[in-house]
TITORNU-207931 format. One record per residue (C-alpha): residue number from 1; y, z, x. Coordinates in Angstrom, 2 decimals, decimal comma. Example, Ala and Ser with C-alpha at 12.3 -4.5 7.8 and 13.67 -1.06 7.14 Angstrom:
<pts>
<pt n="1" c2="-4,50" c3="7,80" c1="12,30"/>
<pt n="2" c2="-1,06" c3="7,14" c1="13,67"/>
</pts>
This chain:
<pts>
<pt n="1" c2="73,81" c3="12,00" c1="-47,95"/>
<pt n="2" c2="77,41" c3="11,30" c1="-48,27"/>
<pt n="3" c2="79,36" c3="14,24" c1="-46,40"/>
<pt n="4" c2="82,31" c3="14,96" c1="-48,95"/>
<pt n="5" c2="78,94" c3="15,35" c1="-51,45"/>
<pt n="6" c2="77,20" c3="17,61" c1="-49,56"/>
<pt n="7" c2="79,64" c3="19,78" c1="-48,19"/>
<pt n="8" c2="81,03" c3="20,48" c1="-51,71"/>
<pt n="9" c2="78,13" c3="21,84" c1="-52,71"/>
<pt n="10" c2="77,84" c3="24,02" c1="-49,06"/>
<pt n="11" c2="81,07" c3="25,42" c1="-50,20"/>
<pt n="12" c2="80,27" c3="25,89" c1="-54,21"/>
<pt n="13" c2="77,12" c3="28,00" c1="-53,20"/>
<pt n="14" c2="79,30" c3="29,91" c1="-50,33"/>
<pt n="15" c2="76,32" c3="29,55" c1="-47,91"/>
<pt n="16" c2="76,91" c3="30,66" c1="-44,29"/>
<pt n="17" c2="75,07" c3="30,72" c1="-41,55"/>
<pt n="18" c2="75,54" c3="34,61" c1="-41,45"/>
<pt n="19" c2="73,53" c3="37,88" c1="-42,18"/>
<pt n="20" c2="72,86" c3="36,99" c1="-45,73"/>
<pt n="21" c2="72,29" c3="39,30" c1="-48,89"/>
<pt n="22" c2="70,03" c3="39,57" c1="-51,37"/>
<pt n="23" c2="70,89" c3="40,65" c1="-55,11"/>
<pt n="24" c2="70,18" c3="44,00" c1="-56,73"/>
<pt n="25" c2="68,94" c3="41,62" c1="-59,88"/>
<pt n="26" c2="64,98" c3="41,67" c1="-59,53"/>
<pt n="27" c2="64,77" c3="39,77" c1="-62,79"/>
<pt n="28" c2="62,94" c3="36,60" c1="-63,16"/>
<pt n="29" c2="65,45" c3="33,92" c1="-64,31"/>
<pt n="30" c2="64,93" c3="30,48" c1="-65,83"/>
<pt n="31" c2="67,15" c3="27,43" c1="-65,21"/>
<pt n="32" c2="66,86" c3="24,16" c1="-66,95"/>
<pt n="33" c2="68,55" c3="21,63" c1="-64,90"/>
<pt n="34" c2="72,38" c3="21,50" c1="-65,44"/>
<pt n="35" c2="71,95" c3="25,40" c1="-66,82"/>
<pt n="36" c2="74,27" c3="27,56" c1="-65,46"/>
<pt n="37" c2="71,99" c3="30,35" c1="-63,68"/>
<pt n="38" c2="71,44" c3="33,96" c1="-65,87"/>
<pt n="39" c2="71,39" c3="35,75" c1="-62,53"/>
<pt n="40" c2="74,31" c3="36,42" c1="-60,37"/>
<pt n="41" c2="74,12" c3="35,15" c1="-57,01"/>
<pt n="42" c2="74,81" c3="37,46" c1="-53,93"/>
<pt n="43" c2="77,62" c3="38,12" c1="-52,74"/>
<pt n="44" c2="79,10" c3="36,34" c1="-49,93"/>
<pt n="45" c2="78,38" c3="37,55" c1="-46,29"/>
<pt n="46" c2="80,88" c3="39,33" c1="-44,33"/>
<pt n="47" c2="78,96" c3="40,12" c1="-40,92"/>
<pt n="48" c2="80,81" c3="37,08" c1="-38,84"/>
<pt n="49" c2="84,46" c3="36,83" c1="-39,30"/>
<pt n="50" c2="85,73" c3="33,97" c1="-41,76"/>
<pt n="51" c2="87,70" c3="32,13" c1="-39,11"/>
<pt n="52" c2="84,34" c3="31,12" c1="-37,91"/>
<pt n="53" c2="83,01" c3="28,60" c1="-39,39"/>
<pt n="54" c2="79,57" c3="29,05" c1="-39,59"/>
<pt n="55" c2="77,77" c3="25,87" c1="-41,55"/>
<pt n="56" c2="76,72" c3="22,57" c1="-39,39"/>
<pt n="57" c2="78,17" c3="19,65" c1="-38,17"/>
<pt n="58" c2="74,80" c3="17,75" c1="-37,23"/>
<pt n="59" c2="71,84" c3="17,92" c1="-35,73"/>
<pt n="60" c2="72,09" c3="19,94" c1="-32,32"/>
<pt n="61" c2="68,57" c3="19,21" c1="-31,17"/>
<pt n="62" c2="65,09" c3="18,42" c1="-31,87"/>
<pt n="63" c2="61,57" c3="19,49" c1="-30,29"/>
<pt n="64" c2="58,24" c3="18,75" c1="-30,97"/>
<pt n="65" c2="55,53" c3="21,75" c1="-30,47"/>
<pt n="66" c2="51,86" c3="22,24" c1="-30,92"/>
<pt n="67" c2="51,45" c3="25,37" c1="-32,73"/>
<pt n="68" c2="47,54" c3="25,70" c1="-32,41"/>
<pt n="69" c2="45,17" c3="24,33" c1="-30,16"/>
<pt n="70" c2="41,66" c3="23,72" c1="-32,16"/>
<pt n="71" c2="39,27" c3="21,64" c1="-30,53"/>
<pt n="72" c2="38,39" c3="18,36" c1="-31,81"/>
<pt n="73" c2="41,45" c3="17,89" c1="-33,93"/>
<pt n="74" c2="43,76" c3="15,37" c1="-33,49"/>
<pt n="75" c2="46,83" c3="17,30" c1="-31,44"/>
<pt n="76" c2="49,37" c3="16,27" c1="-33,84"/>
<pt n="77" c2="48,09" c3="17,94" c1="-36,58"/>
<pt n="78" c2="48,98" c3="21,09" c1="-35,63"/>
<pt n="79" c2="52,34" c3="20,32" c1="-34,29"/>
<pt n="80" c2="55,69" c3="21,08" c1="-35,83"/>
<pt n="81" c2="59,34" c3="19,88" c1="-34,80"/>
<pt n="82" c2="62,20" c3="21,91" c1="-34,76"/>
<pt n="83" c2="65,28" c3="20,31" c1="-35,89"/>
<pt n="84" c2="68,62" c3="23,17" c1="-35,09"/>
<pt n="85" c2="71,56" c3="22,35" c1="-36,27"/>
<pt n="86" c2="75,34" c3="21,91" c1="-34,49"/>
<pt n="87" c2="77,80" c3="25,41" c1="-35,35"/>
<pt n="88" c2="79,73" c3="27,81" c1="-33,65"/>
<pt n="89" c2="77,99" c3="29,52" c1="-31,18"/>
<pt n="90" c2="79,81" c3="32,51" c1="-32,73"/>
<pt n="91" c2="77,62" c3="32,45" c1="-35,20"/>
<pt n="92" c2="74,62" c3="33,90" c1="-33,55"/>
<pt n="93" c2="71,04" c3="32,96" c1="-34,54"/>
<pt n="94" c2="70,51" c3="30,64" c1="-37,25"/>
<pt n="95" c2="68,28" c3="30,96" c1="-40,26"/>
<pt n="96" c2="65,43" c3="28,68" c1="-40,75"/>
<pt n="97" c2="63,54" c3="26,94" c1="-43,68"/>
<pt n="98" c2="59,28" c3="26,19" c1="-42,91"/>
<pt n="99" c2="58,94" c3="23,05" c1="-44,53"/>
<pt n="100" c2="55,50" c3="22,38" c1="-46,01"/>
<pt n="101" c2="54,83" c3="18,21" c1="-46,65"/>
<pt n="102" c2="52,72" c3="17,81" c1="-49,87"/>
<pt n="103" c2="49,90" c3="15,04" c1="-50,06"/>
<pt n="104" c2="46,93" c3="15,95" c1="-52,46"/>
<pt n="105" c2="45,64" c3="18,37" c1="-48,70"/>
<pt n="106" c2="44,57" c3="14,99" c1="-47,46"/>
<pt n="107" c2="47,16" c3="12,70" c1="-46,66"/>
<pt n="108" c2="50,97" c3="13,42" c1="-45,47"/>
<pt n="109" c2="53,34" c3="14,19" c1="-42,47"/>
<pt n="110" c2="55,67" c3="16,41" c1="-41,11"/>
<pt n="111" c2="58,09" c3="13,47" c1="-40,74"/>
<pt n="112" c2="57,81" c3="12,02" c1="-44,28"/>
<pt n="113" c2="61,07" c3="11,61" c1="-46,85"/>
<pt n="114" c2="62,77" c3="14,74" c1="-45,00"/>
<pt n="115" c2="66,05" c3="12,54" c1="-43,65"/>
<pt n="116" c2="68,17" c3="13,91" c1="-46,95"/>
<pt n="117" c2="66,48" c3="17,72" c1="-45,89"/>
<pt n="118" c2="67,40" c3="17,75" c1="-42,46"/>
<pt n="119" c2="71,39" c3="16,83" c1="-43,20"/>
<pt n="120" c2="71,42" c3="19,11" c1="-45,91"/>
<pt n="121" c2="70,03" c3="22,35" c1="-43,89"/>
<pt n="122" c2="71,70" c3="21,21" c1="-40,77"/>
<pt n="123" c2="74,76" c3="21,52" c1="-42,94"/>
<pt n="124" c2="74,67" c3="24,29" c1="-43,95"/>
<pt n="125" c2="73,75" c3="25,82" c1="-40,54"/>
<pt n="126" c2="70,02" c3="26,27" c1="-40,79"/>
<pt n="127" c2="66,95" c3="25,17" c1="-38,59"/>
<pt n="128" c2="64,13" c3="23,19" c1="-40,19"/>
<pt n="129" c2="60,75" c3="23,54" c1="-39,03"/>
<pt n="130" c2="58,54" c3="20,79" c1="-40,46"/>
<pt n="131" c2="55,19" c3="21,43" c1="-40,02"/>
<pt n="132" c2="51,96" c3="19,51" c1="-39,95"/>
<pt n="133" c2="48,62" c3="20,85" c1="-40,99"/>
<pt n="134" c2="44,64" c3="19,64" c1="-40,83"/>
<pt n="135" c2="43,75" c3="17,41" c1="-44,09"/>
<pt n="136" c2="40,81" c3="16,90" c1="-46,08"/>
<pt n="137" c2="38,17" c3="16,04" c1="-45,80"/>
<pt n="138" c2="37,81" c3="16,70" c1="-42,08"/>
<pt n="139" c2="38,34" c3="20,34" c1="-43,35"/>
<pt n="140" c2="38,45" c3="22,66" c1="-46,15"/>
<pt n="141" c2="39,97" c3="25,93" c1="-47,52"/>
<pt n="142" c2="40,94" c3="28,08" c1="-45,97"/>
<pt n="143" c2="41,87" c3="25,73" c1="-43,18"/>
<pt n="144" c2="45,48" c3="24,10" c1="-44,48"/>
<pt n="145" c2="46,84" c3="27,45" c1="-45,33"/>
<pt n="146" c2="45,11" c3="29,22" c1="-42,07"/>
<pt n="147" c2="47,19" c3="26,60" c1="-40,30"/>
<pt n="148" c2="50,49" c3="27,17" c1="-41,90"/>
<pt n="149" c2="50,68" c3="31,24" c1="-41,49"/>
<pt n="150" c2="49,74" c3="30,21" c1="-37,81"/>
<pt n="151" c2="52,81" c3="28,13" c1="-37,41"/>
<pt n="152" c2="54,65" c3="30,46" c1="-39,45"/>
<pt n="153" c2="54,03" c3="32,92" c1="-36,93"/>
<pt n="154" c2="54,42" c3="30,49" c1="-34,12"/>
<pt n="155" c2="58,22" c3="30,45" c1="-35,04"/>
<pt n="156" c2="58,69" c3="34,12" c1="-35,40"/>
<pt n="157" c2="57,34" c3="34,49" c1="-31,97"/>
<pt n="158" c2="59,80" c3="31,74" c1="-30,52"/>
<pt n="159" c2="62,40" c3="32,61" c1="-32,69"/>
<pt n="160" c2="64,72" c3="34,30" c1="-29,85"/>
<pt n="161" c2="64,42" c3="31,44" c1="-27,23"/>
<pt n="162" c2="65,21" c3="29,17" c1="-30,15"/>
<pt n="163" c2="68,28" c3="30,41" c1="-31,49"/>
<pt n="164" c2="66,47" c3="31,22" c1="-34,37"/>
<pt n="165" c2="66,83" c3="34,48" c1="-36,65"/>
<pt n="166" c2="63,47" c3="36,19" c1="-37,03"/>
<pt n="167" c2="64,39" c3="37,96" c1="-39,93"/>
<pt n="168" c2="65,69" c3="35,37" c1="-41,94"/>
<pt n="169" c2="62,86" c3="32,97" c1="-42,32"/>
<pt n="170" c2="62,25" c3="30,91" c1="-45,22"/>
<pt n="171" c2="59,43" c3="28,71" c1="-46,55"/>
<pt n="172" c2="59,59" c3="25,28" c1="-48,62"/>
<pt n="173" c2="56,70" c3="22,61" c1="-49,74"/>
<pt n="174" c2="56,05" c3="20,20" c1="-52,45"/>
<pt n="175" c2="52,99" c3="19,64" c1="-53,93"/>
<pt n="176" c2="50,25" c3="20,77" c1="-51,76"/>
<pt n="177" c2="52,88" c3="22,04" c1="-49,95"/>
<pt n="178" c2="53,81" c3="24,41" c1="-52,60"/>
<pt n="179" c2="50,39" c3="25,04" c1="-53,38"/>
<pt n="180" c2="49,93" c3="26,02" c1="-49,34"/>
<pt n="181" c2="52,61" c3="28,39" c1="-49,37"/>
<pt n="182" c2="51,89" c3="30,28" c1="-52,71"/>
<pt n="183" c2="48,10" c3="30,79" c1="-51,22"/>
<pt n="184" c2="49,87" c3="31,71" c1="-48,33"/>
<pt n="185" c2="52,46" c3="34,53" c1="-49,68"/>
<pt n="186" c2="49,23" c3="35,21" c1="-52,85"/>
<pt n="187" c2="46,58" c3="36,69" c1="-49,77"/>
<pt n="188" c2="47,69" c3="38,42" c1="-47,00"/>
<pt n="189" c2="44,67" c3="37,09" c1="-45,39"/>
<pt n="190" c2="46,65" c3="34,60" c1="-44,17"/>
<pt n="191" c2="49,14" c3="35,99" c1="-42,37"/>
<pt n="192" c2="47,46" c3="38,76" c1="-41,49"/>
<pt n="193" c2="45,09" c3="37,06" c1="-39,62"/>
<pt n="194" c2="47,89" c3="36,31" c1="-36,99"/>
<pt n="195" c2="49,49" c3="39,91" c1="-37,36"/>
<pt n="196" c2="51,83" c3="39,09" c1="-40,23"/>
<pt n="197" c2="52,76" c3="39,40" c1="-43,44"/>
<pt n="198" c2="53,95" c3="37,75" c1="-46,78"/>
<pt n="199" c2="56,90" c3="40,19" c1="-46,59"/>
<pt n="200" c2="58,17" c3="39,38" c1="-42,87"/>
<pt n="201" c2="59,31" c3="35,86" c1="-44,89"/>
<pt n="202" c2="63,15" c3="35,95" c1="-46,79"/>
<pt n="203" c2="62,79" c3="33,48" c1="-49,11"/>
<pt n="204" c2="59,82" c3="30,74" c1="-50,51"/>
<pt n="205" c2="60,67" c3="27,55" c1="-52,73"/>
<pt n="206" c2="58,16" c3="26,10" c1="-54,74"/>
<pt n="207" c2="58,37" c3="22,31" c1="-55,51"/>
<pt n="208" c2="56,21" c3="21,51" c1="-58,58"/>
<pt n="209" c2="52,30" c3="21,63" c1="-57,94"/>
<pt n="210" c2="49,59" c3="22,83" c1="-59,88"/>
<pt n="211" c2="47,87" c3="24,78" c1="-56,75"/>
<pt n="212" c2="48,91" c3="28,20" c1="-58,22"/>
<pt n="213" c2="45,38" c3="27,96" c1="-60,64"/>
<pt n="214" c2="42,77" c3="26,29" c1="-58,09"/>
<pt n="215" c2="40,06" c3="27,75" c1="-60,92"/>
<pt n="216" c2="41,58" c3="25,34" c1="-63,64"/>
<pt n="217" c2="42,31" c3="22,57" c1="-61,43"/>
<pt n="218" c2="39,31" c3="22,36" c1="-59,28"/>
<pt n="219" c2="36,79" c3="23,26" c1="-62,91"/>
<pt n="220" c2="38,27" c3="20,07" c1="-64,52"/>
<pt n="221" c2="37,01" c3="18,48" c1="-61,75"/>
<pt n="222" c2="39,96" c3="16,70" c1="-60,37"/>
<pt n="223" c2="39,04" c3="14,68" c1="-57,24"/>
<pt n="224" c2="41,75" c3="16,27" c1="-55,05"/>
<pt n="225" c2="40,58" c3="19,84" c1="-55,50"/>
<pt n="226" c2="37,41" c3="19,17" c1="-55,19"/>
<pt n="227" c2="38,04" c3="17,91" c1="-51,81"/>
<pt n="228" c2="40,24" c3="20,19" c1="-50,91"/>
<pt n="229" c2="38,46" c3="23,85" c1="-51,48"/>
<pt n="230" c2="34,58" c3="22,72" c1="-52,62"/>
<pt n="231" c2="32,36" c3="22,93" c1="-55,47"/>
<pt n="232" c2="32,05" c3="26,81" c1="-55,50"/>
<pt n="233" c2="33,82" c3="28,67" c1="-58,42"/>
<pt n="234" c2="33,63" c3="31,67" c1="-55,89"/>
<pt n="235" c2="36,39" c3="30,04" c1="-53,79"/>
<pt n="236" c2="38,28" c3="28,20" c1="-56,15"/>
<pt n="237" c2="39,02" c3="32,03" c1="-57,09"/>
<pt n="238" c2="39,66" c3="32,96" c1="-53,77"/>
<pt n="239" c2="41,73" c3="30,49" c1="-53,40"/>
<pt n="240" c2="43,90" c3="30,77" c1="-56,67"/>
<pt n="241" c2="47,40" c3="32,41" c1="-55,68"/>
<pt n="242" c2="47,66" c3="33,19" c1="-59,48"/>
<pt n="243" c2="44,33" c3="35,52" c1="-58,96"/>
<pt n="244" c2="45,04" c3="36,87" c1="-55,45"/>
<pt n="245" c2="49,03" c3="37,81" c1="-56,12"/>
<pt n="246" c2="47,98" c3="41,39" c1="-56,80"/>
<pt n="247" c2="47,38" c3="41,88" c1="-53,05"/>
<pt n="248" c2="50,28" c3="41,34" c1="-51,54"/>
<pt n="249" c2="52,26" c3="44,55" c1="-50,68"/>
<pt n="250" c2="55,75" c3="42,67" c1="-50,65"/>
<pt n="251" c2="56,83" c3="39,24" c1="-51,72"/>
<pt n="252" c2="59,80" c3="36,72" c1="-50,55"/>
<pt n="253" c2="62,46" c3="36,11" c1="-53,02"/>
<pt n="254" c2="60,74" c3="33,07" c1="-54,99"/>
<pt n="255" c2="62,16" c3="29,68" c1="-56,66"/>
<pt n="256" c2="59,79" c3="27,77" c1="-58,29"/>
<pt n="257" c2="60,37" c3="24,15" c1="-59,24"/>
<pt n="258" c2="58,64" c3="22,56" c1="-62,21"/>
<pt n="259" c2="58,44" c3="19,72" c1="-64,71"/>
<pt n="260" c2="56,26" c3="17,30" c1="-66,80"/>
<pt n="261" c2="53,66" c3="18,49" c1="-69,43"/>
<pt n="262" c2="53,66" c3="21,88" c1="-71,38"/>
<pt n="263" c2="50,27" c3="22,82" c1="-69,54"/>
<pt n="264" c2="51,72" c3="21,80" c1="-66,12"/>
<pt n="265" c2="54,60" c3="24,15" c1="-66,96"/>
<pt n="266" c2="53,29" c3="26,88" c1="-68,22"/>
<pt n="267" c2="51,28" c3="27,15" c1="-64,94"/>
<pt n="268" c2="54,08" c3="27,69" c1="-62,75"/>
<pt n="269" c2="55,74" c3="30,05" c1="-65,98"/>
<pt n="270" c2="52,73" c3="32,43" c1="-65,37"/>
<pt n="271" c2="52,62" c3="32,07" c1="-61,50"/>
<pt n="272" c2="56,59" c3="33,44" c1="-61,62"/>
<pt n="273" c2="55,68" c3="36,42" c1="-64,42"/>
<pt n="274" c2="53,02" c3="37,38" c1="-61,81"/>
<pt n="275" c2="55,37" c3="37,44" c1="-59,38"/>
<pt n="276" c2="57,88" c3="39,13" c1="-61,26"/>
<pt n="277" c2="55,11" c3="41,73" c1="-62,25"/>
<pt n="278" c2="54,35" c3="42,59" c1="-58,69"/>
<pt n="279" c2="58,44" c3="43,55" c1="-57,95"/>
<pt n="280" c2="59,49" c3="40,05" c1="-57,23"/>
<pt n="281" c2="62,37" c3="38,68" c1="-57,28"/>
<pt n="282" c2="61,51" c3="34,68" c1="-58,94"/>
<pt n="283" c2="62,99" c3="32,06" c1="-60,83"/>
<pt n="284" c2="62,15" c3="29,31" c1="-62,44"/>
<pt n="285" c2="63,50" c3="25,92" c1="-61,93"/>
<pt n="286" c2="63,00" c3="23,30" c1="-65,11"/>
<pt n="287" c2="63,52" c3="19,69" c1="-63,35"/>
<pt n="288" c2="62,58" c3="17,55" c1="-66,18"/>
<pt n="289" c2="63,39" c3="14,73" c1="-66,43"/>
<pt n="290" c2="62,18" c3="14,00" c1="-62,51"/>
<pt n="291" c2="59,00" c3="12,87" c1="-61,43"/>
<pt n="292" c2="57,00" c3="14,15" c1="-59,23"/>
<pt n="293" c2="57,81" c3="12,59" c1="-56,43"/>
<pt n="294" c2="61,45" c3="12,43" c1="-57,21"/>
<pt n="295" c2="61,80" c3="16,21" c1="-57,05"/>
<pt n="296" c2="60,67" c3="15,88" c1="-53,28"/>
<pt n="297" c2="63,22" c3="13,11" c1="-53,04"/>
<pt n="298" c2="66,26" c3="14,71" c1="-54,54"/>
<pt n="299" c2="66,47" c3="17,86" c1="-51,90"/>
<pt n="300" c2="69,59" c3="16,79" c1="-50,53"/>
<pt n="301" c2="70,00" c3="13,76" c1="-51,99"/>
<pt n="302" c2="73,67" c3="12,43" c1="-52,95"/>
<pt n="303" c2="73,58" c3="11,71" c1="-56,18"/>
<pt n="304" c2="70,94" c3="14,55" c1="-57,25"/>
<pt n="305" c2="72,40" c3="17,13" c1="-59,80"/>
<pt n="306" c2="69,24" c3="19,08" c1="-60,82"/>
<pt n="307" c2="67,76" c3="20,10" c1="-57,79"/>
<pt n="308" c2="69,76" c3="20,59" c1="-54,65"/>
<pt n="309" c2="72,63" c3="22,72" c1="-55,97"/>
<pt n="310" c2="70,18" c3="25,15" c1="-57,75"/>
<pt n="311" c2="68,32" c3="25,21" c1="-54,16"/>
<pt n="312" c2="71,83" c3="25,79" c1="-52,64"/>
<pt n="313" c2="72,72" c3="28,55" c1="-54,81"/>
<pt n="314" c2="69,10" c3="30,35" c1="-54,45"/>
<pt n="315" c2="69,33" c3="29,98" c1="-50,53"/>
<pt n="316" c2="72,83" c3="32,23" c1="-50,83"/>
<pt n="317" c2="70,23" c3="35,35" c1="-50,84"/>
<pt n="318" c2="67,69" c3="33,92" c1="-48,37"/>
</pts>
């Protein structure tokens, strides 16, 4: 990404590597791309003096760790790389964005089409952690997201040897990804099955899937779903974050990205009122006219004006 590019829009959004702050404003919002947002961002953070500059100037270092030994799976599917960025050590502990690949649960990798992420969160001062997960068909719900809250909570427990802040830890996917993460936020099963919860997380952004209603998906019998969580309606429903949101005690401050068809749309509408119903802070993203695959693509991308400088703003409160 060119530098002059991104680093305009670090400074538009005012992001720091510092204690951020959330809004008061717990209403849902909706954004069409190019929109100016209906909800005020936070303000800026004051807890590290100004002189200190506390976005990125790179990539500091990498590491590659296995976050869960199962036997008989191939090691690097449960691996993730941690990718910390260059800053003042003045700053303190950096905050840190989970990212979730997509890939219909089957295919995909924690190093895929993430070049354009890495300079943008190194930029702006953050750690990404890009995660890998097991795939269908070798397994099955609740397996991908069982393996996500487990390396979710493998960086909260290495968060202080890291650098990392442990209280300011955000989650990202596409596609399954997305899909992944709202099961994962939707049932505390999840993370509670590794002594966490959906409310230990800041923020969660939500790049266009239809995983939020696993029950429509899955009973049209697309090939993907089917695959992915079975032939029983029983777990489809288990499965649906749109039917297991009610359970969650607290909720991360939620973007969720969408585009295409009316019915497509109006999935990830609902999936924000729910989360808006349950005390959430969420907003909705409208990214037509991109693709699929191009929303993925633009997150830190150059030349992208719909995506990354609505992300940008959103991360001020995260």
């Amino acid at each position: 990404m060119a530098v002059a590019a991104l680093a305009a829009l670090v400074a538009l959004a005012g992001c720091s590597s510092t204690d951020g702050e959330r809004a008061d404003d717990e209403r849902s919002t909706v954004t069409t791309a190019g929109d100016a947002p209906t909800t005020a961002p936070a303000s800026a953070p004051t807890s590290v003096p100004t002189s200190v500059p506390c976005t990125g100037s790179g990539v500091a270092d990498r590491r590659v760790e296995r976050y869960l030994e199962v036997d008989g799976a191939p090691a690097d599917l449960t691996t993730l790389e941690v990718i910390r960025p260059e800053r003042a050590a003045q700053c303190g502990p950096t905050p840190v964005m989970v990212w979730v690949h997509g890939g219909g649960w089957s295919v995909g990798d924690r190093r895929n089409g993430r070049d354009d992420k890495i300079e943008l969160f190194s930029s702006m001062g953050w750690t990404l952690v890009s995660v890998n997960y097991r795939l269908s068909p070798e397994v099955q719900y609740p397996v991908h997201n069982d393996d996500v809250a487990a390396a979710i909570d493998w960086v909260v427990d290495h968060a202080e040897e890291l650098g990392l802040d442990p209280a300011r830890i955000s989650v990202m996917g596409h596609s399954a990804g997305a899909g992944i993460l709202a099961g994962v936020l939707a049932d505390e099963d999840h993370l509670g099955a590794v002594g966490r919860s959906p409310g230990e997380l800041r923020c969660a952004v939500l790049l266009d899937t239809e995983g939020y209603d696993v029950v429509a998906q899955a009973g049209s019998g697309n090939r993907l779903y089917l695959q992915a969580f079975g032939d029983d309606p029983t777990t489809w429903s288990a499965a649906s974050p749109i039917e297991q949101l009610g359970g969650a005690e607290e909720l991360p401050d939620t973007l969720v990205v969408t585009r295409g068809a009316p019915d497509r749309r109006g999935t990830a509408e609902r999936f924000v009122s729910a989360l808006t119903d349950r005390g959430a802070h969420a907003e909705l993203l409208d990214a037509r006219p991109l693709t699929h695959a191009q929303v993925n693509a633009a997150i830190g991308a150059a030349d992208d004006t719909v995506v990354t400088p609505e992300l940008v703003r959103f991360l001020r409160r995260c």
